[in-house]
C-alpha positions in Angstrom: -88.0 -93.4 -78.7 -85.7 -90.4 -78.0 -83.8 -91.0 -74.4 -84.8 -88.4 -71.8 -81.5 -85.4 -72.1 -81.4 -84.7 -68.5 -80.2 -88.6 -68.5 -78.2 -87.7 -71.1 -76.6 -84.8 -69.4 -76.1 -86.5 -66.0 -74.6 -89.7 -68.0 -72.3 -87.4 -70.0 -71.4 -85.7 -67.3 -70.3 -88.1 -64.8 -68.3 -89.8 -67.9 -66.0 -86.4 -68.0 -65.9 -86.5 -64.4 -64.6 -89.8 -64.7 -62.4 -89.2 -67.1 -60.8 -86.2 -65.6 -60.3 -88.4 -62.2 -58.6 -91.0 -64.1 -56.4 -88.2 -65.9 -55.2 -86.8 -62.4 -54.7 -90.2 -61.4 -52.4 -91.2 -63.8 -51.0 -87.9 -63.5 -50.4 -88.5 -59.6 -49.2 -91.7 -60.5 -46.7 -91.1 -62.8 -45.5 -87.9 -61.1 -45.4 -89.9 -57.5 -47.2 -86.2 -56.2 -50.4 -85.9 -54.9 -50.4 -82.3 -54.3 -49.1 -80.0 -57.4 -50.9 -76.9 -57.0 -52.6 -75.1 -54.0 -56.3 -76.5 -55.5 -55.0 -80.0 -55.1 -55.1 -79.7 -51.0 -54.8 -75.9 -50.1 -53.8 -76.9 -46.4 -51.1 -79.2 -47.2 -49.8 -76.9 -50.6 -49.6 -73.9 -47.8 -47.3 -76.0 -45.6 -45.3 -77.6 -47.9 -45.1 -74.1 -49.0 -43.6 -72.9 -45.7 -41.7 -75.9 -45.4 -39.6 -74.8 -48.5 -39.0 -71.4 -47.7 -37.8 -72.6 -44.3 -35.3 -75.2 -46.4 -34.2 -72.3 -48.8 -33.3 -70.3 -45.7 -31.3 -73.5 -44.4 -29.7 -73.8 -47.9 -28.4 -70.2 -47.9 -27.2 -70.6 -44.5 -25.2 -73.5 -44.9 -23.8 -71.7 -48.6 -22.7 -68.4 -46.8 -21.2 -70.7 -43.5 -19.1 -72.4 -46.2 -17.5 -69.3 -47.5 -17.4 -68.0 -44.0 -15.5 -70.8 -42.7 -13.1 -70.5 -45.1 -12.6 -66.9 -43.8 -12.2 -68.1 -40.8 -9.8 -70.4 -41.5 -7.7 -67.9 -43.7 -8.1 -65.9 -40.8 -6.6 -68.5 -38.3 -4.1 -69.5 -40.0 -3.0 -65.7 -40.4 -2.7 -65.2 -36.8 -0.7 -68.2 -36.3 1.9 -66.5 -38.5 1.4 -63.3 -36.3 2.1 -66.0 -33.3 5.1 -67.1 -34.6 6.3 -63.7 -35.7 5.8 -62.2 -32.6 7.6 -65.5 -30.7 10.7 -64.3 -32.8 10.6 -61.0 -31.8 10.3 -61.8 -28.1 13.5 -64.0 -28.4 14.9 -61.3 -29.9 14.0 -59.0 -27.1 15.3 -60.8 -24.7 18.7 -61.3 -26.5 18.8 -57.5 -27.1 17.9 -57.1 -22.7 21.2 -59.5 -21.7 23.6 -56.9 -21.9 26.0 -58.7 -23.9 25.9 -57.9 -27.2 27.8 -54.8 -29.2 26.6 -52.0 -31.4 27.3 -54.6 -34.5 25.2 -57.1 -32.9 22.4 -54.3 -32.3 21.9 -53.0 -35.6 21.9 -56.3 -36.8 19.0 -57.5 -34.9 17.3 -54.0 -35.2 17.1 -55.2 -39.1 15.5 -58.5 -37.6 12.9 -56.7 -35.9 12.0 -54.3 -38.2 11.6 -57.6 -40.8 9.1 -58.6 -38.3 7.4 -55.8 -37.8 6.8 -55.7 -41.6 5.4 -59.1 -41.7 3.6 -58.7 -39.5 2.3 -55.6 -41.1 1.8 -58.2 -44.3 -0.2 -60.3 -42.1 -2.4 -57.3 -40.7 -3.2 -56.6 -44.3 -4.0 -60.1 -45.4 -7.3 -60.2 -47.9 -9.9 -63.0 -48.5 -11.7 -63.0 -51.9 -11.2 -59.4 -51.9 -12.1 -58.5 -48.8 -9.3 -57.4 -45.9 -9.6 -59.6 -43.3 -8.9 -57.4 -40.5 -10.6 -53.8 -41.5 -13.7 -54.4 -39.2 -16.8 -53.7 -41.8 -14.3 -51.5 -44.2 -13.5 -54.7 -45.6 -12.3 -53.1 -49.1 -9.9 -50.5 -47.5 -6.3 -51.5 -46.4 -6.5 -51.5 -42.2 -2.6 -50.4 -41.9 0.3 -48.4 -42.6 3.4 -47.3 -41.2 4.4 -43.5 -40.7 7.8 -43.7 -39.9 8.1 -40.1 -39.6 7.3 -40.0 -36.2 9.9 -41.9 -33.3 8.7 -44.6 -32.9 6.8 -45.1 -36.4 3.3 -44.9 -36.0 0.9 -47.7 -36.7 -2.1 -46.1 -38.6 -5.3 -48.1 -39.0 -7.9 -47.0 -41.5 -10.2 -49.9 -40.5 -13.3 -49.6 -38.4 -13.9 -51.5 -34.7 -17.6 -53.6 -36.1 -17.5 -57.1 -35.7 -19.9 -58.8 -37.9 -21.8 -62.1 -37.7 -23.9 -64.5 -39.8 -27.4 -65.6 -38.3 -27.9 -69.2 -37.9 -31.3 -70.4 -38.7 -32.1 -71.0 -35.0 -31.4 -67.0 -34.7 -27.9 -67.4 -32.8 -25.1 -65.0 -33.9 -21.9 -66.0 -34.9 -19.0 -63.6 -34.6 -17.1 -63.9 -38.0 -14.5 -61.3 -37.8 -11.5 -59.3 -35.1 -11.5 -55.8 -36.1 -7.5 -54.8 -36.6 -7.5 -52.5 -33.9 -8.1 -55.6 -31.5 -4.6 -57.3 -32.8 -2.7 -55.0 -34.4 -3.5 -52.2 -32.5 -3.8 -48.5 -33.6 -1.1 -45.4 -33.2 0.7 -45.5 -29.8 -1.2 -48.9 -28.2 -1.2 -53.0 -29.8 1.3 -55.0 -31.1 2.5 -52.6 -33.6 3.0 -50.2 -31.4 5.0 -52.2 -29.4 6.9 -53.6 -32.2 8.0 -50.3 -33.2 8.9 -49.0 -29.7 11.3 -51.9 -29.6 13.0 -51.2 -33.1 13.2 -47.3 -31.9 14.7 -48.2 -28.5 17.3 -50.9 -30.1 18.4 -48.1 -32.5 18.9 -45.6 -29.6 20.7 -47.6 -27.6 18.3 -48.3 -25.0 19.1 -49.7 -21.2 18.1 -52.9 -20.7 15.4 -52.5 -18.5 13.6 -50.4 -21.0 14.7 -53.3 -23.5 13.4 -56.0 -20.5 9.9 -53.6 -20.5 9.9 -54.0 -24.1 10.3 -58.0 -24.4 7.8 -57.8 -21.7 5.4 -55.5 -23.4 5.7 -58.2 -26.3 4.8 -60.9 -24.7 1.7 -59.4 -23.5 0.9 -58.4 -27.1 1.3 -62.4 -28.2 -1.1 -63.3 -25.1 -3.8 -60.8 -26.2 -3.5 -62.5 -30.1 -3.7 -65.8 -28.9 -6.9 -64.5 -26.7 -8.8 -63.2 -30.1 -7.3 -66.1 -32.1 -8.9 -68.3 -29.5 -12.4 -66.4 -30.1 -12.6 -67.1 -33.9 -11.5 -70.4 -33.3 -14.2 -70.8 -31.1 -16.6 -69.4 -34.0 -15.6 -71.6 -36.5 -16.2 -74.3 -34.3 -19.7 -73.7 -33.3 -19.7 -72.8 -37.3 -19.2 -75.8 -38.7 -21.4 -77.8 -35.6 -24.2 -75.6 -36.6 -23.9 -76.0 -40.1 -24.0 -80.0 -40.4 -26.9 -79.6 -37.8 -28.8 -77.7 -40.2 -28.0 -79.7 -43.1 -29.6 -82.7 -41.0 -32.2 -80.7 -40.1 -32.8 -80.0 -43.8 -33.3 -83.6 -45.0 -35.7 -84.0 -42.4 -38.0 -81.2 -43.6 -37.2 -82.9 -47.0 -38.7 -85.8 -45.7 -41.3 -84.2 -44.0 -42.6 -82.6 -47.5 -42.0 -85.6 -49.3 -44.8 -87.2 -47.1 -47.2 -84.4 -47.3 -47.1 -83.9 -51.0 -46.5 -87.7 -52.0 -48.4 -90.3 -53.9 -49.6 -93.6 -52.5 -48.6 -95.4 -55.6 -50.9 -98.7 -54.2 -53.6 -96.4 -53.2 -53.6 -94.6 -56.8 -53.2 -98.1 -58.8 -56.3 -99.0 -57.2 -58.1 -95.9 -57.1 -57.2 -95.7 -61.1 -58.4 -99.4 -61.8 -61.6 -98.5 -60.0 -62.3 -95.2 -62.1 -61.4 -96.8 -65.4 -63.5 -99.6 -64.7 -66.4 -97.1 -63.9 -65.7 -95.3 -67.0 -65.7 -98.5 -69.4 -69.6 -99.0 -67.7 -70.2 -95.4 -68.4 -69.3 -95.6 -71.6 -71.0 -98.9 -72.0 -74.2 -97.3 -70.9 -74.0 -94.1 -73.2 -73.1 -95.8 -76.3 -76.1 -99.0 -75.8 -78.4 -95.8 -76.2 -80.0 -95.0 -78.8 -80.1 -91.2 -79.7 -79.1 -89.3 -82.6 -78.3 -86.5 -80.3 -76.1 -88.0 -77.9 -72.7 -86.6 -79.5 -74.0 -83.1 -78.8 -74.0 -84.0 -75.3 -71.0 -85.4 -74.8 -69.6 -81.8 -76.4 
């Protein structure tokens, strides 16, 4: 007698539905995932989804706040050089005010300041990875020159006044940059300016009170570059605190993932050892029939 087909059917099928349980069981098992795709779960797929996208964002963060603290730290340690230029050229100043020394002695330290104006200069065009440090957003145009045509030479910046800033992932805006023109000044104003005022007054022969006016117009300059120094420092502080926060905050949403998506490997072993024990009876019960037909079933 032939076995009824829709028993057949029903049989067959629930052996491939057995079968294909078992298959994304050992699959989950092996893999330690439980979701994979967005048909697995579509709720927990779409947040682990989000859940990257808000890690890749932390990952390119804390990528371009590595580069940009070295920037920043190129950029400090440029003005500290500035700093200790314009010390010099304050001493200088006040040697040139006492009254004391000769023409000799003038020209000689006239050489010394120009020197210093023209590292400084150096430092005002100091690049980082190809990129001038201190052109505002122009950052592949050289900020300054000198025009020593005029009296006193004339401080010419080609730079822009933008300060830019990087976007944490909490959406606070770090300053990453001092445009030139807030240093080094521009034309007849900054620490250029009043660097070459000095060297044009020493080789005239100034009074000392304009010299005195000078050393004093120098020391504000050094003030005003340990101000701005004191903002990028500030910057690359809350730089660096931000970045290792986000890092953290990173391995947490790792974690976070890792438990939505993951495997209960004790919960799968037993799950698995159920289905293939279901699919041995299955298979037990198919093959104890007798029907010539039963292979086109199980197609």
């Amino acid at each position: 007698m032939r076995a009824d087909p829709t028993y057949i059917n029903s049989l067959t099928q629930a052996l491939n539905n057995t079968a294909n349980t078992t298959n994304s069981l050992s699959s989950e098992l092996s893999s330690g995932l439980r979701v994979t795709s967005l048909s697995d779960d579509p709720i927990v797929a779409a947040e682990s989804i989000r859940l990257g996208s808000t890690m890749s964002g932390i990952d390119t963060f804390v990528a371009n706040a590595a580069t940009q603290s070295s920037m920043l730290q190129v950029t400090d340690s440029t003005l500290g050089d500035v700093v200790t230029q314009l010390t010099s050229a304050s001493t200088l100043a006040i040697e040139a005010a006492n009254g004391t020394m000769n023409s000799s002695d003038l020209k000689a330290l006239t050489q010394q300041v120009i020197g210093i104006r023209d590292q400084i200069l150096g430092l005002a065009n100091t690049s980082y990875q190809g990129r001038y440090l201190f052109a505002g957003s122009q950052g592949t145009t050289q900020p300054y020159s000198v025009d020593d045509t005029t009296v006193p030479a004339t401080a010419v910046y080609a730079g822009d006044t933008v300060t830019q800033s990087i976007e944490t992932p909490g959406g606070q805006m770090i300053q990453m940059n001092l445009p030139g023109s807030s240093i080094f000044g521009s034309g007849s104003t900054g620490t250029l300016a009043t660097l070459n005022q000095l060297i044009a007054d020493l080789q005239s022969g100034a009074d000392t009170d304009t010299l005195s006016a000078d050393s004093a117009a120098l020391n504000n300059a050094l003030s005003n570059v340990s101000t701005q120094r004191s903002v990028l420092d500030a910057s690359l502080s809350t730089l660096k605190a931000t970045s290792t926060y986000a890092q953290t905050q990173n391995a947490n949403l790792q974690a976070i993932q890792s438990t939505l998506v993951s495997a209960d490997p004790a919960a799968i072993a037993t799950q698995l050892k159920t289905n293939e024990t279901q699919y041995e009876a299955l298979l037990g019960v198919i093959s104890s029939m007798n029907s010539t037909n039963l292979f086109d079933y199980l197609k």
